[in-house]
C-alpha angles and dihedrals in degrees: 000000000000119000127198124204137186127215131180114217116206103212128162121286114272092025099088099103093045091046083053103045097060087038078060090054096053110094111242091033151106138173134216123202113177109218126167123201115230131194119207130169115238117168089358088301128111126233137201119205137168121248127195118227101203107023105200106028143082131198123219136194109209116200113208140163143203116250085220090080 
């Protein structure tokens, strides 16, 4: 039977990306950072940037299975 966990991973601010890049290289695992894209108007011209929803955390799915199987 497969499981799935989640786990939340509190990392420095700014790594997040990093964290979750080498979460993403480990076999049997995924990484989710949410992240929202803003537009704002500075000088008359609009901007799109990137926000982070949770600054300072990382979520993980695990992939495990019983050794039952």
């Amino acid at each position: 039977m497969r499981m799935d966990n989640w786990y939340v991973l509190h990392v420095r601010t700014g790594q997040e990306m990093g964290i979750a890049e080498a979460v993403r290289k480990l076999p049997g695992a995924a990484a989710l950072v949410p992240s929202v894209i803003l537009t704002e108007r500075r000088d008359g011209k609009r901007e799109e940037f990137s926000r982070l929803l949770y600054p300072g955390y990382v979520f993980c799915l695990l992939y495990t299975s019983d050794a039952a199987d």
